[in-house]
N, C-alpha and C positions, 0 to 999 in steps of 0.2 A: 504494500500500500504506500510507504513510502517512496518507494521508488517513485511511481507515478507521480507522487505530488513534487518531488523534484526534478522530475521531468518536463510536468507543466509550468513548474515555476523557472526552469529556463527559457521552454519555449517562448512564455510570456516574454523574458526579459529579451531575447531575443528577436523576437519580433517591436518590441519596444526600440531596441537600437536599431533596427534596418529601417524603420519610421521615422526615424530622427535624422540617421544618413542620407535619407531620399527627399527631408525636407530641407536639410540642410546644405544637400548638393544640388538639389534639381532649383537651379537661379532663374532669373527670371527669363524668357520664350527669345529665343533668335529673332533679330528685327522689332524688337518691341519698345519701346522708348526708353525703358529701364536695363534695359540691355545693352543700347548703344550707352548710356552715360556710363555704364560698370565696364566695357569696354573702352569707353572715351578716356577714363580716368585711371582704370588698368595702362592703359598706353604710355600716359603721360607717366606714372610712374618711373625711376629709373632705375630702383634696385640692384642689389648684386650683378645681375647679369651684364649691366649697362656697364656699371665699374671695369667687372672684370675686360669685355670688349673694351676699352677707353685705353687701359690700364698693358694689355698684355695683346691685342690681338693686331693683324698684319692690318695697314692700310685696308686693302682690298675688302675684307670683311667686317672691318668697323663701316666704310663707306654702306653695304650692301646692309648692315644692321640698321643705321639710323636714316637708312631713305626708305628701309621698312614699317617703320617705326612711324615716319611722319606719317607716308603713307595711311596708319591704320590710321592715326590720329587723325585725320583729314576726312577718311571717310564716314568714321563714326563720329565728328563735328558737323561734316556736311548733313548727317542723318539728323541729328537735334537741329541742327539749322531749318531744315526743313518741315520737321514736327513742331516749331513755334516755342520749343523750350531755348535754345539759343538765338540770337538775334545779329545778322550780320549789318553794319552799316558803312558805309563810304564817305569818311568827312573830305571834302577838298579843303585845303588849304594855301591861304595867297601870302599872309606876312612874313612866315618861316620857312624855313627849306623844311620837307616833310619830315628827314631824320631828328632833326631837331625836335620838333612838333613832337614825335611818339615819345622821345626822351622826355621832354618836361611834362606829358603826359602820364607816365611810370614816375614821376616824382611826385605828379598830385595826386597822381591815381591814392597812393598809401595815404595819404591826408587823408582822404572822406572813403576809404575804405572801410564799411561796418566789417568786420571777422565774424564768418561763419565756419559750420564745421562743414559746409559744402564749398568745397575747390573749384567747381563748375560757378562761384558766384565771381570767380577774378574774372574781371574781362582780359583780354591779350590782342595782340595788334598782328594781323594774320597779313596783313601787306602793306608796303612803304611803296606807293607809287611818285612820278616825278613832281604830282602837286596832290595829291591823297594818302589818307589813312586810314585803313579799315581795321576795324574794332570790330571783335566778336564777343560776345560778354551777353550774361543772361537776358533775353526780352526787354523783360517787363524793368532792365537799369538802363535802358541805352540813352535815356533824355538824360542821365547824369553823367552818362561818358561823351557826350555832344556839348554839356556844358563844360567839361573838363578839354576836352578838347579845343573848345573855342578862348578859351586862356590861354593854351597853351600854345596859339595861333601868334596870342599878342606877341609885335617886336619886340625885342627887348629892353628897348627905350622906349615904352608902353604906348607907342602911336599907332 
C-alpha cells in the first residue's frame, strides 16, 4: 500500500515540474509583439559571447557577428515599428550639422530621462543623414524627443 502512495506522490510531483517547465519555457508565440521586444532586447544585449568575439576572435568573424546582430536588431525594431509600440521619426535639421545635433541630443536626452525598468523606453538615433535625424524611441515619447531635438538644433550662440 505504501508503495503506491509513493508512487502517486511522485507522479504528482512530477507532473507538477513538467507544468512548471512548459510554462516557464513555452514564451510568448513567434511574431507576436511580445516576442519581437524579448527578441529586440535579447539582441541588444551583449553578454559573454559578444566579449569573448570582441576580445579573442579573427577580424573576419567579429565583422560576420555584429552585422548579424544589427541585423536581428533591425528586424525585430522594424517589427514594433510597425505594431505602433515603437515610433520612428525624421527631425530635419538646418542650424547644426546633424552629428552634432544627435550629440547634444544624448546629452539632454539623460536630463529629462524618467528611468524605467523597461530598456525599450531609451529612444536611440537609428540614422545621421546630411540634414536629418531619426529617432526611434517608444510612440507614445516622440513629442518629447522632437522637443529635445529642436534644442539641440539651436547654434551655439543661441540664434
Amino acid at each position: 500500500m505504501r508503495k503506491w502512495i509513493v508512487i502517486a506522490v511522485i507522479a504528482v510531483v512530477a507532473v507538477g515540474v513538467a507544468a512548471f517547465l512548459v510554462s516557464q519555457l513555452s514564451g510568448p508565440k513567434r511574431g507576436t509583439v511580445e516576442w519581437h521586444k524579448r527578441e529586440y532586447l535579447k539582441a541588444y544585449k551583449s553578454g559573454m559571447l559578444a566579449m569573448f568575439v570582441d576580445n579573442h576572435a579573427p577580424a573576419g568573424l567579429q565583422d560576420a557577428y555584429w552585422s548579424r546582430r544589427h541585423k536581428r536588431i533591425e528586424f525585430h525594431r522594424q517589427a514594433l515599428i510597425d505594431a505602433g509600440v515603437l515610433g520612428e521619426r525624421v527631425f530635419i535639421v538646418s542650424n547644426r550639422p546633424p552629428r552634432e545635433v544627435a550629440k547634444a541630443f544624448y546629452e539632454k536626452m539623460y536630463d529629462v530621462f524618467v528611468y524605467t525598468n523597461d530598456p525599450m523606453s531609451i529612444p536611440g538615433i537609428r540614422d545621421i543623414g546630411p540634414d536629418s535625424v531619426t529617432v526611434v524611441g517608444l510612440a507614445d515619447q516622440m513629442d518629447k524627443w522632437n522637443e529635445l531635438i529642436r534644442k539641440a538644433d539651436v547654434a551655439e550662440n543661441g540664434k
